[in-house]
C-alpha positions in Angstrom: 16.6 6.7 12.8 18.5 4.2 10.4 20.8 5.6 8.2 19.3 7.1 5.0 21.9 4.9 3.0 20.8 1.6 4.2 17.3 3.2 3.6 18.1 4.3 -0.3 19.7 0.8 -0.8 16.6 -0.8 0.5 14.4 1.6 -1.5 15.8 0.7 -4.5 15.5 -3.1 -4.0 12.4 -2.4 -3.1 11.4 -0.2 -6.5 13.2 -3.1 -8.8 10.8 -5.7 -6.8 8.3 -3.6 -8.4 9.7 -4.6 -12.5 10.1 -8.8 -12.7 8.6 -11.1 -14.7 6.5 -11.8 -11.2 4.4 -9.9 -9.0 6.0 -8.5 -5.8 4.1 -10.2 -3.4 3.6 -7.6 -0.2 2.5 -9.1 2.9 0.4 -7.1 5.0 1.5 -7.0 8.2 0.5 -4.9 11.2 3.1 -5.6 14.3 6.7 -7.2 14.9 5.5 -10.4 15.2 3.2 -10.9 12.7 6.7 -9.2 10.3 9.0 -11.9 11.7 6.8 -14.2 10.8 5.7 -13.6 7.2 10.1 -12.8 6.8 10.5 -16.3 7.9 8.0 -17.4 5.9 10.3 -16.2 2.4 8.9 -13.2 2.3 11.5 -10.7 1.2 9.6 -7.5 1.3 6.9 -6.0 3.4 4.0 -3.7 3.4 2.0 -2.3 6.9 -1.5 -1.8 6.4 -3.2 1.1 8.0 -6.4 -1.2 8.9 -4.4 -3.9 10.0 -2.4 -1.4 12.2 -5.1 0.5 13.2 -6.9 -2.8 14.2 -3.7 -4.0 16.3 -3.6 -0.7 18.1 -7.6 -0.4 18.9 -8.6 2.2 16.5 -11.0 2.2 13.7 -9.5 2.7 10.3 -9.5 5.9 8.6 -7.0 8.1 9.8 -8.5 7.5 13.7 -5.1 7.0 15.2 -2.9 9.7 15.0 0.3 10.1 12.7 2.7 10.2 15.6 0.7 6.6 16.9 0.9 5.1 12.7 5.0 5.9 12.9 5.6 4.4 16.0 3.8 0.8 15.2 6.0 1.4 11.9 9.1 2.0 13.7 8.5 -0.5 15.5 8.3 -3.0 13.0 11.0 -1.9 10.7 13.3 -2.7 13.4 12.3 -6.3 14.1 13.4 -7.0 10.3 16.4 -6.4 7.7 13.8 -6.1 4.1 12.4 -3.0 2.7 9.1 -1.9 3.8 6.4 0.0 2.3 3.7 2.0 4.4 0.2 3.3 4.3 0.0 5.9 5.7 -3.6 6.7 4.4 -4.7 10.3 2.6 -1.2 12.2 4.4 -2.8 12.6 8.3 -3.4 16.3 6.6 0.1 16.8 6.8 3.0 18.7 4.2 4.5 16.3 2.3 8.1 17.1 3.4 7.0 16.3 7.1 5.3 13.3 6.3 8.6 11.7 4.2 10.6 13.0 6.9 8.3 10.9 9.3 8.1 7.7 7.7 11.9 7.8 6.5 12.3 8.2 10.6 10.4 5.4 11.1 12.8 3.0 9.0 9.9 2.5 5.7 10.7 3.3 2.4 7.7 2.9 0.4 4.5 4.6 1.0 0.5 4.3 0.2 -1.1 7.0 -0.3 -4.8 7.4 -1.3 -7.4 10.1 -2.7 -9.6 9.9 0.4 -9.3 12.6 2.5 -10.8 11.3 6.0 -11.0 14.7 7.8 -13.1 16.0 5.5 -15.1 13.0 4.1 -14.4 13.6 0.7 -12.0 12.2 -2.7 -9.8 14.7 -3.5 -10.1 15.6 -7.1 -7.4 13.8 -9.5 -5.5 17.2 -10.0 -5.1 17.6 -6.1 -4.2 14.0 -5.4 -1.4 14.0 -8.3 0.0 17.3 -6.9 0.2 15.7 -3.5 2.0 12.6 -5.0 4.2 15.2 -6.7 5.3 16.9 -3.6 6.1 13.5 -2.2 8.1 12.5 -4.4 10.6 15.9 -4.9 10.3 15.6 -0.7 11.7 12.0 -1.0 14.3 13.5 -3.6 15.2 16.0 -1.1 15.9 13.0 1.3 18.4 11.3 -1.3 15.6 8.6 -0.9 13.5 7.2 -3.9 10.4 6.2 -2.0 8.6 4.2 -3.2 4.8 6.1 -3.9 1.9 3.9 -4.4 -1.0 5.9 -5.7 -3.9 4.6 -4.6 -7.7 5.7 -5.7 -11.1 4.7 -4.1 -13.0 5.5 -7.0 -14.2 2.5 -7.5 -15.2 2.2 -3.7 -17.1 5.8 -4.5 -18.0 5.6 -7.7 -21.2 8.0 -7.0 -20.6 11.4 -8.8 -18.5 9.6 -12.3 -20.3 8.9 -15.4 -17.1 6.5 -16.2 -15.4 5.5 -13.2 -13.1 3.3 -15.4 -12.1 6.1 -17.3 -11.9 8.7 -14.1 -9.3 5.8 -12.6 -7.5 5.8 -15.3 -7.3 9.5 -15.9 -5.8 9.7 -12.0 -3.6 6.9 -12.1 -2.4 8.3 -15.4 -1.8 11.8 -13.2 -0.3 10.1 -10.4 2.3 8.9 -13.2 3.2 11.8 -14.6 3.7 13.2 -11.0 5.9 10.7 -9.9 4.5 7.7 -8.2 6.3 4.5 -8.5 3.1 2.3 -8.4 -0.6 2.7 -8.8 -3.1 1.0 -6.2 -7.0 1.3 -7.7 -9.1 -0.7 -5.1 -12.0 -2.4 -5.5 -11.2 -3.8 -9.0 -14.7 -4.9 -10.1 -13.8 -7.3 -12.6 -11.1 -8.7 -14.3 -11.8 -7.2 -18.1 -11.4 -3.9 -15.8 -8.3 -5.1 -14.6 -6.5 -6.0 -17.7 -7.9 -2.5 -19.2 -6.7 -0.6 -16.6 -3.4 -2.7 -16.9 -2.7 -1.3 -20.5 -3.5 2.1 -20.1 -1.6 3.3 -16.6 2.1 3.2 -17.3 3.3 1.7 -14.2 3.2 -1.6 -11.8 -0.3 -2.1 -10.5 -0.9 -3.5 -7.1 -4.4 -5.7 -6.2 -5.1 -6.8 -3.2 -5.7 -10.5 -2.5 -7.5 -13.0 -0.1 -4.4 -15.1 1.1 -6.8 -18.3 0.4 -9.2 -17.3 -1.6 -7.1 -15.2 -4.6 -6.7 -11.7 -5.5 -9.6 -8.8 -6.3 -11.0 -9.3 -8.9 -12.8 -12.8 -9.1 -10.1 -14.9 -7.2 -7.3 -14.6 -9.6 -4.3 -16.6 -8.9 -0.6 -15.7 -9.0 -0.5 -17.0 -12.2 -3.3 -15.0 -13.7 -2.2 -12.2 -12.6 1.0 -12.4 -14.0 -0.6 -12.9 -17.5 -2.5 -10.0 -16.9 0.3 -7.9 -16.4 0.3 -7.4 -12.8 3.5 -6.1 -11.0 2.3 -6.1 -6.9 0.1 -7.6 -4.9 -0.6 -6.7 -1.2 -3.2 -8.3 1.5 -5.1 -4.9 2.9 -7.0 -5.9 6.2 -7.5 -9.8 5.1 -4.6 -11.9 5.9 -5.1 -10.8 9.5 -8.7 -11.1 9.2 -7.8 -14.8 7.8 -6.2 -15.3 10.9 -9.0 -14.6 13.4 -11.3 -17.7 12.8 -7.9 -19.5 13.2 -7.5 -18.9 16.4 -11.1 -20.1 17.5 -10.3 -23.1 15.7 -7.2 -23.7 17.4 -8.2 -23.1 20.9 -11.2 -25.1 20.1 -10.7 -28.1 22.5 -10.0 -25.4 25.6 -13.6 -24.2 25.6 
């Protein structure tokens, strides 16, 4: 376990990442190597994906692998690098949120992804449950001495049956998650960017997209620029930079075949 005051320094770097003029730019990354790498790169903060991670370990997404099997690929990645790291650890594994900071705070990561999908039951939790979730995260983290940093993610826009509005039902969650005590807010799936810049101005904290490493960010290929305009504070890679990678290696190992 690394000390939980190298973890609350790192945590707090981490959170002021989060307030800059720039995006936070969060590499995915999934195992040591691929962490090494994106640090050597200049990359001076870090986020695990649970696809990516799922994907290194051979498991389908969706809370497939077990807790106990997410923590360990996280452990051992926060100890093949000295940067704060953020994890996603999914809808919670079904598990109390004092077990689950204690978990990941074990594991060396001091931000966290969580989202309103609950996998074991195939269902979104409703935006009162998911921001008392969040809430009991965060006074868990407190307890720790720790301010993790909670990204509050919805798939409402990936489920958008069931919502007359699902613009307005994102907003109304991400506004709960706010007032609960997330740090960030993660709505995937941004349609467009007219959504993006209204969604921008009416959650109260950094909002993360996720972005094509070539081909720009989600919505409509916006650029690091662009989204700075917009008002964007975080921008992470989900599953694609390692699915970027894959058609690289073919390529490379093309003149072996």
């Amino acid at each position: 376990m690394t000390d939980l005051t190298v973890l609350a320094d790192r945590a707090a770097a981490l959170l002021d990442a989060h307030h800059q003029a720039k995006p936070v730019v969060l590499p995915t990354v999934w195992d040591a190597w691929s962490a090494t790498a994106m640090v050597d790169a200049g990359f001076s903060a870090l986020t695990i994906g649970s696809h990516p991670l799922a994907d290194s370990l051979g498991f389908e997404d969706g809370e497939n692998m077990r807790l106990a099997d997410a923590l360990a690929g996280i452990a051992r990645i926060t100890a093949s690098v000295d940067v704060p790291i953020s994890a996603d650890l999914e809808s919670g594994y079904d598990t109390p949120a004092p077990d689950l900071i204690a978990g990941l705070l074990d594991a060396g990561a001091v931000g966290l992804n969580i989202e309103d999908t609950v996998h074991s039951e195939g269902r979104l939790r409703s935006a009162e449950e998911h921001a008392e979730y969040i809430g009991d995260l965060r006074r868990a983290a407190e307890a720790q001495r720790v301010h993790v940093v909670i990204n509050a993610r919805t798939d409402v826009f990936k489920s958008p049956q069931g919502f007359d509005d699902p613009t307005a039902e994102v907003i109304r969650r991400l506004q709960l998650c706010a007032e609960a005590g997330a740090d960030s807010v993660y709505p995937v799936a941004m349609p467009d960017t007219e959504t993006l810049k209204r969604v921008v101005a009416e959650v109260p904290l950094p909002l993360n997209v996720t972005a094509r490493p070539v081909e720009g960010a989600i919505p409509d290929g916006l650029g690091l620029t662009q989204l700075t305009e917009i008002g964007v504070k975080r921008v992470s890679f989900g599953p694609l930079l390692q699915a970027a990678m894959r058609p690289q290696f073919a390529e490379l190992t093309q003149s072996w075949r």
